[in-house]
N, C-alpha and C positions, 0 to 999 in steps of 0.2 A: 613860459615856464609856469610853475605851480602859483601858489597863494598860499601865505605864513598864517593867516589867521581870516576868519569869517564868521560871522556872529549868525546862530541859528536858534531859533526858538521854538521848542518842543510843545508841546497839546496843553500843558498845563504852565504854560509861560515862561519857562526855566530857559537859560541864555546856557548857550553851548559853544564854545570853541575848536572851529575845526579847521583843518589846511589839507591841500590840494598840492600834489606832487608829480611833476614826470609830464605827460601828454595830458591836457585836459580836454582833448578830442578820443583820448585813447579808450581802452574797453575798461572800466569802472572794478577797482579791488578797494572793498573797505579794511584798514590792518586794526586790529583793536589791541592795544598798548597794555606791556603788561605791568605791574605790581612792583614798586608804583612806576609810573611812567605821564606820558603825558603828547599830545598830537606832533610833539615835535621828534618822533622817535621816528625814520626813516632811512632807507638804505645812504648813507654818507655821498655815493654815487648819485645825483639825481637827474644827470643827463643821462644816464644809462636806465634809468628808469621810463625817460621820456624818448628814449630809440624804440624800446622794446616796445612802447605804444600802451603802455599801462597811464590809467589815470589813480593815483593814489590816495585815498582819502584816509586820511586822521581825524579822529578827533578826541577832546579831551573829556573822559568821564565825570560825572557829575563829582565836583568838591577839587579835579586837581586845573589846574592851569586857569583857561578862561571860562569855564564851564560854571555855571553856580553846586551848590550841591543838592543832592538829593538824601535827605538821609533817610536811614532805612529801605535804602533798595538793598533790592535782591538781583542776581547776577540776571535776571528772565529781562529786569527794567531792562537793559539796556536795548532791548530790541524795540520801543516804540520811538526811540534816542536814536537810533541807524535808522528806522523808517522817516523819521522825521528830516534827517538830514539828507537821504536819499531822495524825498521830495523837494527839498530845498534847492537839492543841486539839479531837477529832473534829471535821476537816473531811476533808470526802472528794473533793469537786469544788472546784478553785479554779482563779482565774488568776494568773499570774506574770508580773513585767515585773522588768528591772534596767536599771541605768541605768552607762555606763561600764566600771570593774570588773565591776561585776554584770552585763552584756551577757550576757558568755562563760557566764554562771553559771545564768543565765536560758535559754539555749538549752541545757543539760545538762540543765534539770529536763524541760523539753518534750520532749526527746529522748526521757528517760528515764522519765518519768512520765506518758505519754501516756494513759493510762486515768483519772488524775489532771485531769490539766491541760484547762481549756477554750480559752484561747487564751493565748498569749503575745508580749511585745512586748522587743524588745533597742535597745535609744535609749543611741546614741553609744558603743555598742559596739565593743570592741577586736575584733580580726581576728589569729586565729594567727600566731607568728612565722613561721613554715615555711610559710605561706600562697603558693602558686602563681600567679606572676601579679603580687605585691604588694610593693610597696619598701615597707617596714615601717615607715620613719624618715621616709620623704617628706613633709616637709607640717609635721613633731612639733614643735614647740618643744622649744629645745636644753635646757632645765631639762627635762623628760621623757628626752627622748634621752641625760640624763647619767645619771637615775636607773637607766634599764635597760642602762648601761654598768657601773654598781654591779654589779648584780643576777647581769650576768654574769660579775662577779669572782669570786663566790660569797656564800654565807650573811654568812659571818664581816663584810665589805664593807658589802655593803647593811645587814644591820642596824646597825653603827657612822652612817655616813652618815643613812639616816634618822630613828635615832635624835637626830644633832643638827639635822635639817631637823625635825623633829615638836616638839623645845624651839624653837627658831628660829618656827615658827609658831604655836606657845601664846604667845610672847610678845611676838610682831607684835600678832595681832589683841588682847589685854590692851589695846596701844594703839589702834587702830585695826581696829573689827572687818570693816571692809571689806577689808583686807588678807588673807584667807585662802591666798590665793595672791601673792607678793610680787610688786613691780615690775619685779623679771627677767625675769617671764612674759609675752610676747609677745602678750597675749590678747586679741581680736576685742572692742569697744569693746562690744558686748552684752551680752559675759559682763560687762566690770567692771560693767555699769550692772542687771544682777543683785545683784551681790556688795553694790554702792550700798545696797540694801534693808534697812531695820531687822528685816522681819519674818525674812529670809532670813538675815542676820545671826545673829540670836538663834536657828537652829533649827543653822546649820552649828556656831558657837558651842558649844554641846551637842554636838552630832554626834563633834566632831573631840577633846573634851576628854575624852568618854568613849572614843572609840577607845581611844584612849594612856595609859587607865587601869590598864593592868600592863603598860606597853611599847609597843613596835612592833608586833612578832612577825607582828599579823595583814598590813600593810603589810608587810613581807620576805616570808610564804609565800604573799601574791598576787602580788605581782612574779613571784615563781620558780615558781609555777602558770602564768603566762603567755609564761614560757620553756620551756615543756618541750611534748608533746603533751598535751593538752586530756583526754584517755580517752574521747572517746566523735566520734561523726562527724557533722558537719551536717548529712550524707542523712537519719540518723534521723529529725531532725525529721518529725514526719505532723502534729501539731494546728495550726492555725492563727495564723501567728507574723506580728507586722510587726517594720519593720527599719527604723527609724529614726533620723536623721542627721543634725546642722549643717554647711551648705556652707562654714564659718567658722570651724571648730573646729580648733584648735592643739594641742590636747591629745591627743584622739583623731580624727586625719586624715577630713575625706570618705572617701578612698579607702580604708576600713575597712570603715564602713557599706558601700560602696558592692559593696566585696567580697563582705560577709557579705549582702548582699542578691540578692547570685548564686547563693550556695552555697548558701542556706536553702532546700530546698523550697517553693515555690507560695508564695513569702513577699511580704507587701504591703505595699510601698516606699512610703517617705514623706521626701524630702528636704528640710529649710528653709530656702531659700535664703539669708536672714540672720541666722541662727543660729551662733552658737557651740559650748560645750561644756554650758552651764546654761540651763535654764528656769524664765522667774520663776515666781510662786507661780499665779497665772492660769492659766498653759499646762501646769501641772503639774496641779491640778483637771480642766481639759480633756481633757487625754492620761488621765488616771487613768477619766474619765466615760465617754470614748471607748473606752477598752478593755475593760470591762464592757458597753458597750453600742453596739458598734462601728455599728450600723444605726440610733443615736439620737442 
């Protein structure tokens, strides 16, 4: 089986936290975790990950889990952060999908890693604020829309703030693990009926406990990674990328996806028409089989 945790150090001596899921002989997918989240986010299934012959790699972005932080990066950092852990583990050919946060983050490796990378996939990905063409907030749920009014105040702001929304949500779900996201949120009756899952419970559960295990930090310098420009351009992209999207989703708008499914080079569009922001455990084995073997 996998590995919960491994300690990797990047060019500039920063300790990174990452885990290994499914086959670790299988053909190499790095998943890049989204907002906030943390290496322990993975399909609930992980013997079904390790038939299909995937090896799965997490890791934890600079500031949440075991990772240190980086502050002031930009979404581009994390590609020297996936080169580095790909050396660590000798992999040389992989694919990469994120999911969310991870979107932005997953099209920075393809961009950038094209000699690397076989195909990549950005599912309910965010779209630049400075984006052309795109009313940013259209669509958001006002709990979203308050967080990135935080973020715009500055550092000092958003980290106070999420700070008491990250205790506020360790000790919802305590009670009720189906609450990861509170009754404030406006969210398309799919996502709760996700959330509903024991199995998907127990993986966010983890996920979100480890995040916030020395802080916020990594949640603040994603926010303000997604304020500022990106460092790198979605013309780059050349390897084979989809762009996939819930027509449902509150969280991160259609019209994000639908953006980034413009801009991407020769990118191959998948919109679900009654979908949300989350796929249960099912459609997440799917998407995962499908992007390794995109003609199977």
């Amino acid at each position: 089986m996998g590995e919960r945790l491994r300690e990797v150090r990047t060019g500039d001596g920063r300790r990174l936290g990452v885990a290994q899921w499914g086959d670790l002989a299988g053909v190499a997918v790095f998943s890049l975790h989204g907002t906030p989240g943390s290496r322990l986010a993975r399909p609930p299934d992980e013997d079904a990950v390790r038939r299909m012959g995937v090896r799965l790699v997490t890791y934890d972005r600079p500031g949440y889990g075991m990772s240190d932080r980086h502050p002031g990066r930009r979404v581009v950092d994390c590609v020297p952060d996936v080169e580095a852990i790909a050396d660590a583990l000798a992999i040389d050919r992989f694919y990469v999908t994120g999911g969310s946060g991870g979107g932005p983050h997953a099209l920075a490796v393809a961009a950038r890693l094209a000699d690397r990378v076989i195909r990549a996939r950005c599912l309910v990905g965010v779209a630049p604020l400075d984006a052309a063409g795109l009313d940013f907030f259209a669509g958001m749920d006002p709990e979203n829309v308050k967080e990135f009014g935080w973020a715009r105040q500055g550092e000092q702001v958003l980290h106070r703030e999420l700070t008491r929304l990250a205790a506020e949500d360790l000790e919802r779900i305590a009670v009720d693990p189906s609450k990861l996201l509170s009754d404030d949120w406006q969210l398309d009756p799919a996502d709760r009926a996700v959330m509903a899952r024991p199995d998907v419970q127990q993986v966010f559960g983890e996920m979100v406990r480890d995040a916030y295990r020395h802080g916020v930090w990594g949640w603040v310098d994603d926010d303000l990674a997604f304020l500022q420009p990106w460092g790198f351009e979605l013309g780059e992209v050349t390897v084979p990328t989809e762009v996939r999207y819930g027509a449902k989703d509150v969280l991160v708008p259609a019209a994000h996806g639908a953006w980034l499914a413009e801009h991407v080079p020769g990118a191959q569009v998948h919109v679900e028409p009654e979908a949300g922001h989350l796929a249960d455990p099912e459609k997440v084995l799917e998407l995962l089989r499908s992007l390794v073997s995109p003609d199977g």
